[in-house]
N, C-alpha and C positions, 0 to 999 in steps of 0.2 A: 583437469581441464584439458579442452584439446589447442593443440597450437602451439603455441608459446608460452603457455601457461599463462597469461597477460589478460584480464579480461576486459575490454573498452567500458564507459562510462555509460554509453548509448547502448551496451551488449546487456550491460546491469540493467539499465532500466527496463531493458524491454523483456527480461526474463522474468521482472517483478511485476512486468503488467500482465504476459501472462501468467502469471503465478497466482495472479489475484484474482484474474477474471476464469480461471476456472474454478477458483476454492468460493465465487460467487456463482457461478453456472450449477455447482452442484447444490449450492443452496434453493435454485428454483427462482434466480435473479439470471436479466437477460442481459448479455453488455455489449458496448459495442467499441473496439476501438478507433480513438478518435485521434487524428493529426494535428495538431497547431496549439490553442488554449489548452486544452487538459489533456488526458491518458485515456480515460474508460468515461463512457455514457452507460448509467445503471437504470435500465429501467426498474421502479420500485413494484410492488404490489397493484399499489394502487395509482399505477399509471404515470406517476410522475418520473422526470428521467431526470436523477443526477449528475451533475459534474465532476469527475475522482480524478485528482492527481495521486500517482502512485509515486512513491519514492520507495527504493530499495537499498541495501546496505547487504554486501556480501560477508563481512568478518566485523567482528567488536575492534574501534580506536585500540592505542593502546590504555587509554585508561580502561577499559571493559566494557565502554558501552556503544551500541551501534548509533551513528549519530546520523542525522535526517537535514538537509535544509531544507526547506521547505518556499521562505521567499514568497515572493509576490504571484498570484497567482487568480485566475477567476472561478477556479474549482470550490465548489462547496465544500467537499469531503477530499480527507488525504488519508491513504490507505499506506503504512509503512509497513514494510517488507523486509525479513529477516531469512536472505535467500540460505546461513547456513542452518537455519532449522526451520525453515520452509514453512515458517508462520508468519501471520500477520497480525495487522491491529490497525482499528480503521479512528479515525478523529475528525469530528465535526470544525470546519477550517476555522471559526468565532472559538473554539476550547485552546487552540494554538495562540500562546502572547509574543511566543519568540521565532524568531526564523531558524533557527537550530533547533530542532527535538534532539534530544540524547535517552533511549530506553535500554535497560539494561537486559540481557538474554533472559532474567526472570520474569521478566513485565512480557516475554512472549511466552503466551503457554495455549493448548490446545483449548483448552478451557476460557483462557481470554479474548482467544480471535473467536470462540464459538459464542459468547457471551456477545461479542463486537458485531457480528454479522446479525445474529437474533435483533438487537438495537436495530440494525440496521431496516431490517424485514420490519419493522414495526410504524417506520417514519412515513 
């Protein structure tokens, strides 16, 4: 890291929005970021624009798993962001029962965020 090695709160999030919104730009999904209620405006396929809060996590708690709050929010969709293996995993906001997600570095794979977007393309 550069600086102080210190990285802010507001530094994370905004490295996991863009982090999201280009691993959705390459998909052939168009985003827009948005100030105030959510993170990313997605336009879908088929014309509809989602609501994505992005939450980010730079390293595993110590118990080993990257933990998310997530909280109150008007976002349909929450994309969690796993900035130290640069993946992600997207969650329809009604599949969240807790304000805490906790996903372990195995529940991110290249494979699961490519399965999660595919979903995504589909709605």
């Amino acid at each position: 890291m550069v600086g102080s090695g210190k990285i802010s709160a507001t530094s994370l999030g905004r490295a996991g929005e863009f982090l999201t919104a280009s691993k959705l730009q390459m998909a052939g999904l168009e985003t827009t970021h948005v100030a105030g209620s959510c993170d990313l405006h997605v336009a879908l396929p088929n014309k509809r624009v989602l609501r994505v809060e992005v939450k980010a996590a730079l390293t595993p708690s110590p118990s080993g798993a990257f933990r998310f709050h997530v909280g109150n929010s008007n976002a349909e969709v929450f994309m969690l962001v796993s900035l130290q293996l640069s993946l992600i995993r997207i969650f329809n906001k009604s599949d969240l029962k807790k304000s805490m997600i906790t996903l372990r570095p195995a529940e991110f794979t290249e494979q699961a965020e490519a399965d999660d977007i595919a979903h995504l393309l589909l709605r």
